[in-house]
C-alpha positions as CSV (number, residue, x, y, z in Angstrom):
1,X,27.5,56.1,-21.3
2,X,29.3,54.5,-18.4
3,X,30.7,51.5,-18.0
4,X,29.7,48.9,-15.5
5,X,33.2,49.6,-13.3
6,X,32.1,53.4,-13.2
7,X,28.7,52.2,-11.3
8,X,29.0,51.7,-7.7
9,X,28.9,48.5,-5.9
10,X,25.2,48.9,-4.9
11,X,24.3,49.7,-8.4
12,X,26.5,47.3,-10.2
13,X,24.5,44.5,-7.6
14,X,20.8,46.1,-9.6
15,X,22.4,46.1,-13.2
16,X,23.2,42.0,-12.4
17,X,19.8,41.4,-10.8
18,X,18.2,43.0,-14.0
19,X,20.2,40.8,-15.7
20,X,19.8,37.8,-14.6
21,X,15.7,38.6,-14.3
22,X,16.2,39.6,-18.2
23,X,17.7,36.2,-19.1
24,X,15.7,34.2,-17.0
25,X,12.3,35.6,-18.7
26,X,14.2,35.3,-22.4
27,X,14.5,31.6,-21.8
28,X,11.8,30.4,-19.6
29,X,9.5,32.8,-21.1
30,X,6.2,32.2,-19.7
31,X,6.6,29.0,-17.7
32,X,7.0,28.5,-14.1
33,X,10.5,27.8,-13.9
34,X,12.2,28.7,-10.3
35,X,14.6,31.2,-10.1
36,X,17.8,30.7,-7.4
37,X,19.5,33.6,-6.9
38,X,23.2,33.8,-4.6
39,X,22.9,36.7,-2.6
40,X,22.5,39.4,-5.4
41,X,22.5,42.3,-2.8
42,X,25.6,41.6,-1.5
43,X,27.0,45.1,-1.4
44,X,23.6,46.8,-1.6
45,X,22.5,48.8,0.7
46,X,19.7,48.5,2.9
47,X,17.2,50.5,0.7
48,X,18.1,48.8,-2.3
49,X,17.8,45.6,-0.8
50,X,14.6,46.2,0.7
51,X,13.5,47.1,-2.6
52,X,15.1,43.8,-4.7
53,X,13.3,41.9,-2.0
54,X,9.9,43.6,-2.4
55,X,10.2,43.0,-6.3
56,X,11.3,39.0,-5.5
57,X,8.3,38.9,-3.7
58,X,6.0,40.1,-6.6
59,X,8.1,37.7,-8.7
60,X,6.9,34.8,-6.6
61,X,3.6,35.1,-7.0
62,X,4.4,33.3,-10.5
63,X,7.5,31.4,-9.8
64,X,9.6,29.7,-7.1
65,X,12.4,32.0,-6.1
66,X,15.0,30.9,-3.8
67,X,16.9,33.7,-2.5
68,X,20.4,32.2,-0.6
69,X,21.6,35.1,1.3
70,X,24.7,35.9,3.7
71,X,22.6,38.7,5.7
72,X,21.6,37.7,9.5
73,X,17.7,38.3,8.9
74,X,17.3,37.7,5.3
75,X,17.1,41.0,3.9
């Protein structure tokens, strides 16, 4: 079992995300509430970014998301 410090930056950024996805479902459950997320890729790189930004998309299909991001072209 490792702890969250033994993950790397990258993979730390996926455990939040999951996280955050996790929580948002437990309370919200199925109602459309939006999501706003603060760049949550921050120190991923560009293939696990790509990826979070591929499964935000599926996301809102049923929800708002709002992704706020420091990255030049949005990914």
């Amino acid at each position: 079992l490792l702890g969250e410090l033994q993950l790397s930056s990258g993979a730390r950024d996926q455990l939040y995300l999951a996280l955050r996805l996790a929580i948002c479902e437990t309370l919200v459950g199925a109602k459309e509430a939006p999501l706003i997320l603060d760049d949550p890729f921050l120190t991923s790189d560009d293939a696990r970014t790509e990826r979070g930004v591929a499964l935000l998309k599926e996301l809102g299909r049923k929800r708002q998301v709002v992704l706020l991001t420091c990255r030049q072209n949005g990914t």
